[in-house]
N, C-alpha and C positions, 0 to 999 in steps of 0.2 A: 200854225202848228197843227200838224196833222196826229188825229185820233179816230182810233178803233176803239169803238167796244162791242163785245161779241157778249151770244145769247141764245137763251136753247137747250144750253146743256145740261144733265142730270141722268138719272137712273133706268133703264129699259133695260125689260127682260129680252132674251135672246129671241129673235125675227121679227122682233118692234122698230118702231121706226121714230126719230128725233128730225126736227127739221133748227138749226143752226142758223142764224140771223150773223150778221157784222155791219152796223154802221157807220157810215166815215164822215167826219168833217176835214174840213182845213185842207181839203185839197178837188184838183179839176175830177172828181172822181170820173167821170163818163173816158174819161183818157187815160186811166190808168190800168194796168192789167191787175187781177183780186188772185188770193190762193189761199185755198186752207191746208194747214201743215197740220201735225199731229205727233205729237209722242210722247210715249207709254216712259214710265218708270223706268229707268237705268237704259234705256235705249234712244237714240240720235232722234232727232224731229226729221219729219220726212213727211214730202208733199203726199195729198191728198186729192185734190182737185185744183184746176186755176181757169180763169175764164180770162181773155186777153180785152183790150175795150174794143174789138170786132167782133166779142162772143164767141170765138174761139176755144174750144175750152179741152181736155185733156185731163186723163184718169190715174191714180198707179192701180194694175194690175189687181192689186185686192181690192179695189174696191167695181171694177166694172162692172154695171148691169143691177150695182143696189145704189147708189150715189151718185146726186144729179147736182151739180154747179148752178146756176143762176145771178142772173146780176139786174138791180131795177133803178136803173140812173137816175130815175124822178126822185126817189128816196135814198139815193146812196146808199144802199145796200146792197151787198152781195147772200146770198142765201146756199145753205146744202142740207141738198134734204140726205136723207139716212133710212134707207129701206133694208127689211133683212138684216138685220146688224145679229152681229157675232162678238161673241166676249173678246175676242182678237182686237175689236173696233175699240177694246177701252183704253183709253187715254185726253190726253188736256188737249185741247183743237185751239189750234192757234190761225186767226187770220192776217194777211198780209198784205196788205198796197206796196206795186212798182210803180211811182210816179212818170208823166212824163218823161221826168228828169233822168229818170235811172234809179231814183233814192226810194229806199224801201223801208217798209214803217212795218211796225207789228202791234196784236192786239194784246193784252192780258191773259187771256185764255178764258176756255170753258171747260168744264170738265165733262166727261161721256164715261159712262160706267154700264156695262154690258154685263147682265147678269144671267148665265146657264139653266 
């Protein structure tokens, strides 16, 4: 049984910076591609960052140039750090494992709260 639990998250004032943890068991993590999603109150969840398991990794557009992906196989975790952050950035961060397989798992969430 594969499990996420994610970590990190809570209150920073606006150009602070959060760094985001996701732990994984129950799966080959080194092989699986990571992503963190995100969404705000009354709005879709929408990627964030994802690192593929060749460290490939890939941005949306708001976040380029303050948010950095990472992945450390030894430990199954994936990390994102959060520079610069903007009240825009506040929402519940959801991590994500694509398995091998195709099958994709999600975490609980954390919440990020970006205050002006």
């Amino acid at each position: 049984q594969v499990q996420l639990v994610e970590s990190g998250g809570g209150l920073v004032q606006a150009g602070g910076s959060l760094r985001l943890s996701c732990a994984a068991s129950g799966s080959t993590f080194s092989l699986a591609d990571m992503g963190w999603y995100r969404q705000a109150p009354g709005k879709q969840r929408e990627l964030v960052a994802r690192i593929t398991n060749r460290s490939t990794t890939n941005y949306a557009d708001s976040v380029k140039g303050r948010f950095t992906i990472t992945r450390n196989n030894a430990k199954n975790t994936v990390y994102l750090q959060m520079n610069g952050q903007k009240p825009d950035d506040t929402a519940g961060y959801y991590c994500k494992l694509k398995s091998m397989f195709g099958y994709e798992y999600w975490g609980q969430g954390t919440q990020v709260t970006v205050s002006s």
